[in-house]
MIMARMAR-978952 format. One record per residue: residue number from 0; x, y, z of N, C-alpha, C, O, CB in turn; residue in three letters. Coordinates in pm, 1 decimal. Each point is the difference from the previous one (the first is absolute). Glycine has a CB too. Layout:
BEGIN
{NUM,{X,Y,Z},{X,Y,Z},{X,Y,Z},{X,Y,Z},{X,Y,Z},"ALA"};
...
END
This chain:
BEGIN
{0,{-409.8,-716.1,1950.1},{121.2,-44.9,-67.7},{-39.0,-52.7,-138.9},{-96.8,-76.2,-0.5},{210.3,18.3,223.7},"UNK"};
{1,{-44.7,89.9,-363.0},{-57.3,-100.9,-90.0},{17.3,-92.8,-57.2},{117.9,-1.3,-35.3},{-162.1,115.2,31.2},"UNK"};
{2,{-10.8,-204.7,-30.8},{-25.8,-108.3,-52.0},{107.5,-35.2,-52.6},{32.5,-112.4,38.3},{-235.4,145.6,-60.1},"UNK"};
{3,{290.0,23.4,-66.0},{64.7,-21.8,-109.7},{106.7,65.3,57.0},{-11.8,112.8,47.8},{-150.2,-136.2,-236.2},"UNK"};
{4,{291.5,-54.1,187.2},{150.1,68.0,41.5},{102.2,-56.2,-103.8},{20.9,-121.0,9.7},{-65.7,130.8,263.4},"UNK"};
{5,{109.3,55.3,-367.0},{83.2,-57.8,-75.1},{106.9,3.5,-13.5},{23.6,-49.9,110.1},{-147.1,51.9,-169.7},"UNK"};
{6,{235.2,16.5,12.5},{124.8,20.9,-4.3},{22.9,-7.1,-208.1},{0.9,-95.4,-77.7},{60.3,-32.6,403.8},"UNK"};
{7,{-48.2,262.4,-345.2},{-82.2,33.1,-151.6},{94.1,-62.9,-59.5},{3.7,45.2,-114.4},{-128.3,182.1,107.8},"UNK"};
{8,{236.5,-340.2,25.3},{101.1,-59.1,-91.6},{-57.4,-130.5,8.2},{71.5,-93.4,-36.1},{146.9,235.1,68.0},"UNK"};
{9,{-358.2,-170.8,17.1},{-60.4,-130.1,17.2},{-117.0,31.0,-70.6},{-91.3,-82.5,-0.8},{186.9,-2.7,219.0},"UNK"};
{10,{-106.9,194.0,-278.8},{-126.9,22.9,-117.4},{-5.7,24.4,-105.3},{57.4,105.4,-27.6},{-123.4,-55.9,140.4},"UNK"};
{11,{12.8,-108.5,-207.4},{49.3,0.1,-145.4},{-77.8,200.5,-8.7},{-37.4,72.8,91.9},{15.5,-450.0,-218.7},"UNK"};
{12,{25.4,393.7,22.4},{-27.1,150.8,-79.5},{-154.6,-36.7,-78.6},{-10.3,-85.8,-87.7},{319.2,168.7,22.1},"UNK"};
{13,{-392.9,-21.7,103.0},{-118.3,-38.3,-108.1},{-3.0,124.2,-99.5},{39.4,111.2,35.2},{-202.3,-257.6,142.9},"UNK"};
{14,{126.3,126.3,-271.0},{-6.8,77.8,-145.5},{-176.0,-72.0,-50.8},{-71.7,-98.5,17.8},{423.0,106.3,-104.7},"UNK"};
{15,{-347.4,121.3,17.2},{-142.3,-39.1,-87.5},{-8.7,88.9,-140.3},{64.9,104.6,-2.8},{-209.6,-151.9,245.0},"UNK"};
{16,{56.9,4.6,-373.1},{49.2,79.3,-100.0},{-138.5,187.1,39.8},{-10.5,108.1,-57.9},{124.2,-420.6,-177.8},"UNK"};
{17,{-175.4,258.2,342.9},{-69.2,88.5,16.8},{117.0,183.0,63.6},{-42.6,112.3,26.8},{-191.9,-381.2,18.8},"UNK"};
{18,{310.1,240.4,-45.5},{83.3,77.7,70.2},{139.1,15.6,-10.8},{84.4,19.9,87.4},{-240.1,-62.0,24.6},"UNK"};
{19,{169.2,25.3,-278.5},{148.4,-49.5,0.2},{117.1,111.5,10.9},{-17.5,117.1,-33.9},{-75.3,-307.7,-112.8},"UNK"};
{20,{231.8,132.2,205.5},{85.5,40.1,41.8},{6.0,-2.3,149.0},{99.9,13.2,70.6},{-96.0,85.9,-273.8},"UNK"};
{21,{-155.7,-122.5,247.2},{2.2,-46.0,166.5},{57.6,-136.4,34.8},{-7.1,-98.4,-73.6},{-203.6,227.1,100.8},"UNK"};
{22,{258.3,-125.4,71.6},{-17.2,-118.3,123.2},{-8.1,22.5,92.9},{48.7,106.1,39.1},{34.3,-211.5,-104.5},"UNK"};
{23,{-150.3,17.3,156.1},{-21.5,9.1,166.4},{31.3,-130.9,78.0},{-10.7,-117.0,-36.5},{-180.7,283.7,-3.9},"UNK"};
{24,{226.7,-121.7,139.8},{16.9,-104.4,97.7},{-71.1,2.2,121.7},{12.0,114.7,43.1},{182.4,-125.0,-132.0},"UNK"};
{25,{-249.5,-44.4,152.0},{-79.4,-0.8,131.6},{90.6,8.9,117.0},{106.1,-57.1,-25.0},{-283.4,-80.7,-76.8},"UNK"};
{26,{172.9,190.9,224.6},{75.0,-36.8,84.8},{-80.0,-18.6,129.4},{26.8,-89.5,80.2},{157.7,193.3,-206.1},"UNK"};
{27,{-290.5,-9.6,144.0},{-48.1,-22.5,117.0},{-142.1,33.3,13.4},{-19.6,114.0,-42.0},{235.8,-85.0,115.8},"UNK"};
{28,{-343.0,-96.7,-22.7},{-99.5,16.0,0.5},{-108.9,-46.1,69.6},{-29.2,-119.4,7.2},{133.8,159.5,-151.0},"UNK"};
{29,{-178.5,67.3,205.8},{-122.8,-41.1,112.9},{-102.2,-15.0,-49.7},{-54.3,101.3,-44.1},{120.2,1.3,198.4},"UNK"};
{30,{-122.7,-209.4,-165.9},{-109.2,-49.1,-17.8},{-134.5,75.7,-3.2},{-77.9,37.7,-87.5},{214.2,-194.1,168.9},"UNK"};
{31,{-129.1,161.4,45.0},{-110.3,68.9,74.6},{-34.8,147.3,-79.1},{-107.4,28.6,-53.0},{194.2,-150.3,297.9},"UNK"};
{32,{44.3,212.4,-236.8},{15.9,83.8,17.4},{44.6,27.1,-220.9},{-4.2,110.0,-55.1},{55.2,-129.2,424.6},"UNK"};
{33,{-29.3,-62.3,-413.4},{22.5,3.4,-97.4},{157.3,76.7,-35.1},{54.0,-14.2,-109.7},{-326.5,-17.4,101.5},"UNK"};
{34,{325.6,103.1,106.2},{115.3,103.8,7.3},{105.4,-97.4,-86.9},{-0.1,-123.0,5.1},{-48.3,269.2,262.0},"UNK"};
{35,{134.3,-67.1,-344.2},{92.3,-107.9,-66.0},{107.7,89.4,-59.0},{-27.0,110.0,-48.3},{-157.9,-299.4,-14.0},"UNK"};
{36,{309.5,138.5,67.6},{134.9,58.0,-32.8},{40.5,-95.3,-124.5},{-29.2,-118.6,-15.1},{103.7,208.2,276.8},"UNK"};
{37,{2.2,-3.7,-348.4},{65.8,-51.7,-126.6},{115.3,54.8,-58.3},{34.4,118.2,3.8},{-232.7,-169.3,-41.6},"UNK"};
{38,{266.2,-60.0,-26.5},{93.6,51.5,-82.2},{-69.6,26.8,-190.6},{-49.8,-82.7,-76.4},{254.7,-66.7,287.9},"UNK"};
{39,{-178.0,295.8,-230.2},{-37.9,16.9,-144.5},{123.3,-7.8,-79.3},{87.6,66.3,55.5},{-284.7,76.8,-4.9},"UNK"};
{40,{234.2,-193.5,-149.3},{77.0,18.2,-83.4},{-32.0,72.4,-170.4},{-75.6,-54.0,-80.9},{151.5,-139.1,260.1},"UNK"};
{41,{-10.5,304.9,-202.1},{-58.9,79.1,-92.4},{119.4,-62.7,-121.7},{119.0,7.0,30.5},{-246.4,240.6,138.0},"UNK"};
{42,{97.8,-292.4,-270.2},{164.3,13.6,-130.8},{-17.9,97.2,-28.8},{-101.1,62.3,32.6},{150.2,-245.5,-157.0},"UNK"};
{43,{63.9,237.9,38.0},{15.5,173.2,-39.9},{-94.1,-8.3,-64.0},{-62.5,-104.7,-16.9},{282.8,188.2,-1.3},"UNK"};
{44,{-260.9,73.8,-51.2},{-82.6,92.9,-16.0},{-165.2,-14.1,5.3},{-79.4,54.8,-76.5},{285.3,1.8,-37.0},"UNK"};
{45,{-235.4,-142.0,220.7},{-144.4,-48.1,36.9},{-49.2,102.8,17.1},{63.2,68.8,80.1},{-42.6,-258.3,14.8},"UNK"};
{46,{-116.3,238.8,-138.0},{-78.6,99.1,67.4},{-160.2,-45.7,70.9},{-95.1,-24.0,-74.4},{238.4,181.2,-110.0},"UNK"};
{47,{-152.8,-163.1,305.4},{-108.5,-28.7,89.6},{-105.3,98.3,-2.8},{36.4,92.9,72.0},{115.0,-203.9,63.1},"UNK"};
{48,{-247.7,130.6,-177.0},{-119.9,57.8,-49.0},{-64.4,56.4,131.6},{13.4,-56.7,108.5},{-42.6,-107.7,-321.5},"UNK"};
{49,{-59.5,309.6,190.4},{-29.9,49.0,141.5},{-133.3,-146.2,49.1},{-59.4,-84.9,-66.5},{113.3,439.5,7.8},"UNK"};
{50,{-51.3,-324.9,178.6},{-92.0,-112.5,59.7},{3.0,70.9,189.5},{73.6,87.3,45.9},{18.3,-363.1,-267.9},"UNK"};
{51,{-185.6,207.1,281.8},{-45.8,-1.2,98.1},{-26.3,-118.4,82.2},{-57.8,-96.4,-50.0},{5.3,271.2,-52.3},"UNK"};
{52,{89.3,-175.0,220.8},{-20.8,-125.2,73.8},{-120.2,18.2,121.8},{-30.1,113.7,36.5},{300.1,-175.9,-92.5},"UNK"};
{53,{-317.2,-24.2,98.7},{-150.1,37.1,95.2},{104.7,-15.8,134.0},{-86.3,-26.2,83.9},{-197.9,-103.7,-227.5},"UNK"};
{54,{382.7,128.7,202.1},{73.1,16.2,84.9},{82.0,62.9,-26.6},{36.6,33.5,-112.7},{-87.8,-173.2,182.9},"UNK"};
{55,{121.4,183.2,94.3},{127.4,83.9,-34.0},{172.6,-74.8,-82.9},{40.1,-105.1,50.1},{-178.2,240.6,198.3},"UNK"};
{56,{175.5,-108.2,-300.8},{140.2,-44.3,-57.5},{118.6,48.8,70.1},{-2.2,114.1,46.1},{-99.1,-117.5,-257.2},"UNK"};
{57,{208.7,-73.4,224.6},{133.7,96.1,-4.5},{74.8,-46.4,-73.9},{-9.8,-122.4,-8.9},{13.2,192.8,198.2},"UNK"};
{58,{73.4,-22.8,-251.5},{127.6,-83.5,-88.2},{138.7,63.5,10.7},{2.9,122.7,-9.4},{-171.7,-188.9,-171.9},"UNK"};
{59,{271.5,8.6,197.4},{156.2,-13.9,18.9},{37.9,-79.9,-79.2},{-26.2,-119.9,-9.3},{41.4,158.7,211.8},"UNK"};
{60,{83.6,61.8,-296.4},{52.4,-9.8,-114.2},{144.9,-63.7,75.3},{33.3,56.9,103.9},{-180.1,155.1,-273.5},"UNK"};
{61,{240.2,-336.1,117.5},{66.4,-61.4,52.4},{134.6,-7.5,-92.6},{119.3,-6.9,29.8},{-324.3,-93.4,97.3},"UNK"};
{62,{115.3,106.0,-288.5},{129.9,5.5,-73.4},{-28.5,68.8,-132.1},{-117.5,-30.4,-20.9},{210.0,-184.7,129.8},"UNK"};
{63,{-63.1,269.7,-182.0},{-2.1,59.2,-146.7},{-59.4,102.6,37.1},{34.3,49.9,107.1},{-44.5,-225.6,-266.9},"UNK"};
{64,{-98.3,238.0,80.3},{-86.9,139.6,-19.2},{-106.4,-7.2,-25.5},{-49.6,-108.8,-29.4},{185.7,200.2,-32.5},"UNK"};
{65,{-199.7,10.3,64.4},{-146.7,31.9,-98.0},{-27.7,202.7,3.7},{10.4,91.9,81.2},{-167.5,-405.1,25.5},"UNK"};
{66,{124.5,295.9,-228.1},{-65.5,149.5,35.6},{-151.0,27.8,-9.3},{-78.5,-37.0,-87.3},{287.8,113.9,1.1},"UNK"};
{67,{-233.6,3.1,205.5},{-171.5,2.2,25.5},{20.8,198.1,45.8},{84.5,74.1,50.2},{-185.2,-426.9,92.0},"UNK"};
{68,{-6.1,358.8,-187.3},{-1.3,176.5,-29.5},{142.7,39.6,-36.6},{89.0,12.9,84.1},{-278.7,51.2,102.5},"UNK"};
{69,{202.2,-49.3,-290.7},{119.8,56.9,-49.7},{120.8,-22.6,55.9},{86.9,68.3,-54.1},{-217.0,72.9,-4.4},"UNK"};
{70,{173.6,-217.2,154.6},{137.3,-4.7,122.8},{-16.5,-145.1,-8.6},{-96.1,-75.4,14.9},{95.5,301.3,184.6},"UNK"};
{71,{152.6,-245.0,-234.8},{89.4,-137.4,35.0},{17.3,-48.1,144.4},{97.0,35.8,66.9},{33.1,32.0,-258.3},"UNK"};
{72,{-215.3,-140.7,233.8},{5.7,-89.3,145.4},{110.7,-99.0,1.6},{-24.9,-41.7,-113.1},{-225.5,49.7,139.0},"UNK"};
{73,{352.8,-79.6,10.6},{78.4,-83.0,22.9},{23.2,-48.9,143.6},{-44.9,59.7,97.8},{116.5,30.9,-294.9},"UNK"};
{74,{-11.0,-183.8,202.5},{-6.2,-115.1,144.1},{-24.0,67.5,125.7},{82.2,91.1,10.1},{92.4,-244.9,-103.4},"UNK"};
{75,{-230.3,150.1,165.7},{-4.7,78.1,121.0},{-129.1,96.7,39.8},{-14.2,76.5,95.5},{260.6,-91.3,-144.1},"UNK"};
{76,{-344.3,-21.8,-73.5},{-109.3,140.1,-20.8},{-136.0,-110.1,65.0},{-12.3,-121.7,-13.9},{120.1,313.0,-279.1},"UNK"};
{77,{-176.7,-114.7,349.3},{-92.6,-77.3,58.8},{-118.6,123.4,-5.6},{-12.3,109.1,55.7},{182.3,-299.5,106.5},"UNK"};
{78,{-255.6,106.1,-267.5},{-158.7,80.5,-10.2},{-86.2,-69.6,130.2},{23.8,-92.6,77.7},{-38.0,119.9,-389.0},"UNK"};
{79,{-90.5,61.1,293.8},{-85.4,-62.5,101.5},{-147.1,45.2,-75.0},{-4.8,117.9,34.8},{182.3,-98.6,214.4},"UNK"};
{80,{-284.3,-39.6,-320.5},{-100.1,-25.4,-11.7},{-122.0,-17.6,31.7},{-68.9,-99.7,-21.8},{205.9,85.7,-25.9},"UNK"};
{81,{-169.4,123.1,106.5},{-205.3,-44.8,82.3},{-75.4,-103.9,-71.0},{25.1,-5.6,-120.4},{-94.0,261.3,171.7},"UNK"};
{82,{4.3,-318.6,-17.6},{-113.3,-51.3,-44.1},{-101.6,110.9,-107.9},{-41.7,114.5,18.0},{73.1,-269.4,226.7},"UNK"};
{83,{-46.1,46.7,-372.5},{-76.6,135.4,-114.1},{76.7,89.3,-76.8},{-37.6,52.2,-105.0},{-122.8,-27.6,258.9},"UNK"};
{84,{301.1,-3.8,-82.7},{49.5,66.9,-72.4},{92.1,8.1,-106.5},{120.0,-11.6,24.6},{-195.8,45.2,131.7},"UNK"};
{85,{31.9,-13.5,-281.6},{57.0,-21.1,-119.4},{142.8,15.1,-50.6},{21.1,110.3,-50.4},{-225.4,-62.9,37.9},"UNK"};
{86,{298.9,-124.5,13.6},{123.2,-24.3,-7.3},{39.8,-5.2,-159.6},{-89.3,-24.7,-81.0},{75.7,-93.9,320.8},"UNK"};
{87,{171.5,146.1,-291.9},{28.6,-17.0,-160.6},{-86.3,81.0,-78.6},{-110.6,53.7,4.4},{176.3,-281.9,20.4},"UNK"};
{88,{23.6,214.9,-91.4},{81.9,-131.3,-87.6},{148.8,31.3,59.6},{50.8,105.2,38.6},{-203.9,-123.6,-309.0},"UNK"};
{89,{204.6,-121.0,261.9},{176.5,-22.5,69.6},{72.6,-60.4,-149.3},{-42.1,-96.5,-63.8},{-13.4,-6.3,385.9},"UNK"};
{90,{160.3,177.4,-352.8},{58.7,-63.2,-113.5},{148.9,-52.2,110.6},{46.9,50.2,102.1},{-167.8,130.7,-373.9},"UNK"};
{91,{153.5,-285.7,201.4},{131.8,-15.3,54.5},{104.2,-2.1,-108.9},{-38.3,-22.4,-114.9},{-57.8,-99.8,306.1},"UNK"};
{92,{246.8,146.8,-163.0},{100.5,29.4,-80.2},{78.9,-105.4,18.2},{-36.8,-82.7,83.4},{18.5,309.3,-81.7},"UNK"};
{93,{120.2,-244.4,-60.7},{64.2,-75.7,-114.6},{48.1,-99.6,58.9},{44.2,-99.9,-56.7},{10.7,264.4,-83.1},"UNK"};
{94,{-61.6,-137.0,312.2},{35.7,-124.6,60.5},{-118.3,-87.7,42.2},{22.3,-116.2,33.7},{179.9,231.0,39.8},"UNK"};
{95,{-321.8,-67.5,-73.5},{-140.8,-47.7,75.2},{1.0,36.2,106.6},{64.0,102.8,22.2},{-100.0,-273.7,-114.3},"UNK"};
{96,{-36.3,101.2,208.6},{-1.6,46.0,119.8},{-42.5,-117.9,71.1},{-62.0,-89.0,-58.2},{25.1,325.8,4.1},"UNK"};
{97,{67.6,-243.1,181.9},{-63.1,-105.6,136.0},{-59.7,109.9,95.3},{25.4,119.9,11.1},{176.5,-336.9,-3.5},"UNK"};
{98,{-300.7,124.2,65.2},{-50.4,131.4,69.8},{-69.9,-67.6,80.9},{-57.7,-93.1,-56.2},{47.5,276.6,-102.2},"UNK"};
{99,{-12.0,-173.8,285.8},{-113.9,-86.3,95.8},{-83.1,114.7,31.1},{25.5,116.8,29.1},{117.5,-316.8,95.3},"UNK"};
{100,{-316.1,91.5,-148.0},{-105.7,103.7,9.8},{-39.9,-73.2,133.3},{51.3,-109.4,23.6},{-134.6,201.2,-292.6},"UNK"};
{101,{-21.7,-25.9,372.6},{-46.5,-38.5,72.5},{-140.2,34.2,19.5},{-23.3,109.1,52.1},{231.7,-129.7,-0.4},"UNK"};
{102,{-292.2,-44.3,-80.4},{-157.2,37.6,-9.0},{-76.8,-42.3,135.7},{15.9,-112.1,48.4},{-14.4,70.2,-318.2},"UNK"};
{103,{-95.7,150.5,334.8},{-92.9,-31.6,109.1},{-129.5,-79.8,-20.3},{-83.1,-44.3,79.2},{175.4,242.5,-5.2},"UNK"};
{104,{-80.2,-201.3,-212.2},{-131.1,-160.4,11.9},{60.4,-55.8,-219.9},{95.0,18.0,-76.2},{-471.8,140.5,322.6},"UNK"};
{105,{254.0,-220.2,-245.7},{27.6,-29.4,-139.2},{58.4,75.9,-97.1},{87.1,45.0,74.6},{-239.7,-146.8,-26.3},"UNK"};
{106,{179.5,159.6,-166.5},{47.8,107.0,-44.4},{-52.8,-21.6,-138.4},{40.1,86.2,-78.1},{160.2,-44.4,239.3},"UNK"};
{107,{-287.1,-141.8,-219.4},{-36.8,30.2,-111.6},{92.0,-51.1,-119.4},{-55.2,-24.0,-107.4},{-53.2,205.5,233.2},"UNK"};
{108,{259.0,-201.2,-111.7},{28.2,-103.6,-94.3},{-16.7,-181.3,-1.8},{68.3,-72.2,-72.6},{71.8,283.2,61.8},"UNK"};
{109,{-192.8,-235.6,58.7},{-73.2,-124.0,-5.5},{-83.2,23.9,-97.9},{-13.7,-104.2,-64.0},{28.8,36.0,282.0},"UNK"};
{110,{-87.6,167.1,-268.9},{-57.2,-22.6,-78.7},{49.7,47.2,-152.8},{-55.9,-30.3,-105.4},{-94.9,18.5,305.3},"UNK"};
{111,{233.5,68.4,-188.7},{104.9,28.4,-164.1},{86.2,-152.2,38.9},{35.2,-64.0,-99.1},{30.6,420.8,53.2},"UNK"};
{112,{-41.9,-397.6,139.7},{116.7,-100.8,-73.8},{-72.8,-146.1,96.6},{16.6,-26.4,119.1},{281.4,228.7,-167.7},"UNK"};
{113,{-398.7,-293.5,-79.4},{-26.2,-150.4,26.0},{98.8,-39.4,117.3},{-31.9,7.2,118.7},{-38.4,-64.8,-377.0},"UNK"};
{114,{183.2,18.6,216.0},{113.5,-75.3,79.0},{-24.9,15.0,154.1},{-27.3,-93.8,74.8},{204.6,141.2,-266.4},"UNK"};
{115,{-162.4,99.2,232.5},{20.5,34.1,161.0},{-180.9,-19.8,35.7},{-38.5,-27.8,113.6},{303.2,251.6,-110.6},"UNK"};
{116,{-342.8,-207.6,-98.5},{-135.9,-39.5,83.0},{20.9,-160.9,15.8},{31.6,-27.8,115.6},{-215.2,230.8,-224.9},"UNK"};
{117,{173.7,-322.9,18.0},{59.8,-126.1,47.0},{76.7,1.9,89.1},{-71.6,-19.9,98.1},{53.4,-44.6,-265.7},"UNK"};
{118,{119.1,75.4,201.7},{134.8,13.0,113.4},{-139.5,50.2,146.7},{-23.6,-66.8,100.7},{337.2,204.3,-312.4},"UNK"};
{119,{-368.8,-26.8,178.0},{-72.5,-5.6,104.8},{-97.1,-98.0,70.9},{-16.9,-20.7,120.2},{67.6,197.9,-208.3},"UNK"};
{120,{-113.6,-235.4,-29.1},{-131.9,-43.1,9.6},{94.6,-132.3,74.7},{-52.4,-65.9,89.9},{-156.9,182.6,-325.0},"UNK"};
{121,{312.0,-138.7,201.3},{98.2,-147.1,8.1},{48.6,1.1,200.1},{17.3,-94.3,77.2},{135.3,121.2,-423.2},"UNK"};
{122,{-145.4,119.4,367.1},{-36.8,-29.5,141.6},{-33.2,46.1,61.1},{57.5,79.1,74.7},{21.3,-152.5,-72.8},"UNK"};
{123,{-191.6,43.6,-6.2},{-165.8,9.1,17.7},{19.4,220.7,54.2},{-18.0,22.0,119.8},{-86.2,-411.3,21.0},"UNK"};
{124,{123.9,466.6,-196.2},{-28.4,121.1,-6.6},{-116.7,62.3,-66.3},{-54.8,104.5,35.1},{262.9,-125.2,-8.7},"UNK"};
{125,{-243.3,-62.8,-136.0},{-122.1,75.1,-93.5},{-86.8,-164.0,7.6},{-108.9,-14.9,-55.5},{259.4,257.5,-164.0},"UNK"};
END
């Protein structure tokens, strides 16, 4: 079960200038297991740079858009991501986008954005 259970209207949004137009929110997370679910928030025309995570990803797009290989994704689209495998660039349109990702261990933005590595280190995860 993990560690961390939230109710995401009880969590502020972290932002960093390392990543701007992002925010994230934490919602749920195993320790042990490092596994962790989030809310991303994209503002319009962000574009998210290709990247790779050392676990698998999924993400569900909840509100606005993005386009990734040439095709407009909107609410309801759910990628899924192997481990290693190279994802983006995601631009989003004019409304931004919300989107919950769900990662099978760490995912590597802890280390583009200070804030969520503190937030971690804060209980006791890193």
């Amino acid at each position: 079960m993990p560690d961390v259970i939230v109710n995401e209207k009880d969590v502020e949004w972290i932002r960093t200038p390392a990543l701007p137009g992002i925010a994230v929110k934490m919602l749920a997370l195993d320790k042990e297991t490092k596994a962790h679910a989030m809310l991303v928030r994209w503002d319009p025309g962000v574009v998210f740079p290709p990247h790779s995570h050392a676990c698998l990803e999924q993400q569900y797009g909840l509100e606005g858009e993005c386009k990734y290989e040439g095709k407009v994704y909107g609410p309801g689209t759910h990628f899924i991501f192997p481990a290693g495998y190279e994802h983006g660039p995601f631009k989003t349109g004019d409304k931004g986008r919300v989107s919950l990702h769900i990662f099978s261990g760490l995912s590597g933005l802890e280390e583009k954005m200070p804030e969520v590595k503190e937030y971690l280190k804060s209980i006791g995860v890193l």
